[in-house]
Steps between C-alpha positions, in 0.01 A plus 500: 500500500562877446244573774665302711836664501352868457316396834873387635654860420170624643638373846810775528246808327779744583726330284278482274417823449880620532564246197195618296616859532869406447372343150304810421801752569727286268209556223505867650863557366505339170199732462679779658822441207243531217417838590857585596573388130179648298543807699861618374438294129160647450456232250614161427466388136202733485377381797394726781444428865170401501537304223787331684296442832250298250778285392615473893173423633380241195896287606445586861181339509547197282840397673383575851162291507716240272747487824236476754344204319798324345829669624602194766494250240878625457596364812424154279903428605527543866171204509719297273800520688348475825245167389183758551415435134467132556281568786244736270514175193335287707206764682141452289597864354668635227853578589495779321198634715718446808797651389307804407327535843781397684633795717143706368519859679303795440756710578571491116152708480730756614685502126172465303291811660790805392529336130085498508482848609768640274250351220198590580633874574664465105165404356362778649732767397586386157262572205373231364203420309355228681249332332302180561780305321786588694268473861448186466845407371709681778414214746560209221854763473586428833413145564703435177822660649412262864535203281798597307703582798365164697574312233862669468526389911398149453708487166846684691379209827533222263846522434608406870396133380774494330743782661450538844638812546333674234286697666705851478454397112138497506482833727703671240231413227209561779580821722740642208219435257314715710766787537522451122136588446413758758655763193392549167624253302643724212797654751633141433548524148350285177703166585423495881149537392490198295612332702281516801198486235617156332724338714420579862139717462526704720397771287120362538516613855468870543664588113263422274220539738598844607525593093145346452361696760654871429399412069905582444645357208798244555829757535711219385285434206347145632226339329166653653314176551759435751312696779197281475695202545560490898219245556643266234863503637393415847315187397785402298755606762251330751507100297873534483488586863290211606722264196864603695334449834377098418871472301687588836324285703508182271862582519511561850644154680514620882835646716623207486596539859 
């Protein structure tokens, strides 16, 4: 189903392209603030630039791939106001599957491939002591902060079973959750802190990650296990994902129209 509509947009490849590099220079200038910002500060919460552009590149990453692959479940109200939902019920595939792939562009490649270099250039430039451990975690690191922020999408989607309109309620959780994480955590204070660790975890996304991988101690004094617990999180975030998602539809009882 994806293939099918990336082969769609394929049909107007100047468009296409225009998009993919509109997407990109969007990326471009929330990268281009974090300098502007590091460069006058110097450092954040005794965090430096590069250190920064690790914390960028680990949220930039995990929300932009978690967009491509689950960001048009939150137009979940305009199919239930328009009947399209009741249409995708009764296809032999799981509705979420078509909401997800509905709309499917690559133009949103165009987001993912400035947050992937601004990582791979921080890896490179920071010092730190990579051993086998942390090699083979980095990718778990990453898929872990996919699944939280899909999760978070389908979670934010769900409440347009019940609200409609909701959908500027979910974005504020979903692309402010990513504004929210692109910066060390610790400018935010202790209480902001908690709670995007134990309420909404966002923290597991590019946070503790990002603290795991430079071997920093916890500024604002968390418990050090708390680092290793990304994978965890997004399995648990992931069931309570998939537990909302089978609640709104069980409540779901057409437009009524």
């Amino acid at each position: 189903m994806a293939w099918a509509w990336c082969r769609a947009v394929a049909q107007y490849p100047l468009s296409l392209a225009l998009l993919t590099l509109a997407q990109a220079a969007a990326s471009g200038l929330e990268l281009a603030a974090l300098f502007f910002v590091f460069g006058h500060a110097g450092r954040l919460a005794g965090f430096g630039l590069h250190e920064a552009l690790l914390i960028y590149g680990l949220s930039g990453v995990a929300f932009c791939l978690a967009d491509l692959l689950m960001g048009s479940v939150e137009r979940l109200g305009e199919h239930v106001r328009s009947g399209a939902f009741d249409t995708m019920l009764v296809r032999p595939v799981s509705p979420l599957v078509q909401l997800a792939t509905d709309g499917f562009s690559p133009r949103r490649l165009g987001k993912v491939a400035p947050s992937a270099a601004t990582l791979a250039w921080a890896l490179v430039e920071l010092d730190i002591e990579w051993t086998p451990e942390r090699a083979l975690l980095l990718p778990v690191l990453i898929c872990s902060g996919v699944a939280v922020c899909a999760a978070l999408w389908i979670i934010g989607a769900c409440v347009q079973f019940f609200v409609a309109e909701a959908r500027e309620v979910a974005n504020s959780v979903t692309y402010g959750g990513q504004a929210l994480t692109e910066y060390p955590l610790a400018v935010y204070g202790r209480d902001v802190v908690r709670a995007v660790t134990f309420l909404v975890p966002l923290a597991f996304v590019s946070w503790q990650p990002a603290l795991y991988l430079l071997d920093w101690p916890d500024p604002l004094g968390m418990a050090e296990w708390l680092r290793f617990a990304s994978p965890g999180v997004a399995v648990v975030l992931c069931l309570l994902a998939a537990l909302v998602w089978r609640t709104g539809l069980r409540h779901y009882r057409s437009t009524g129209s």
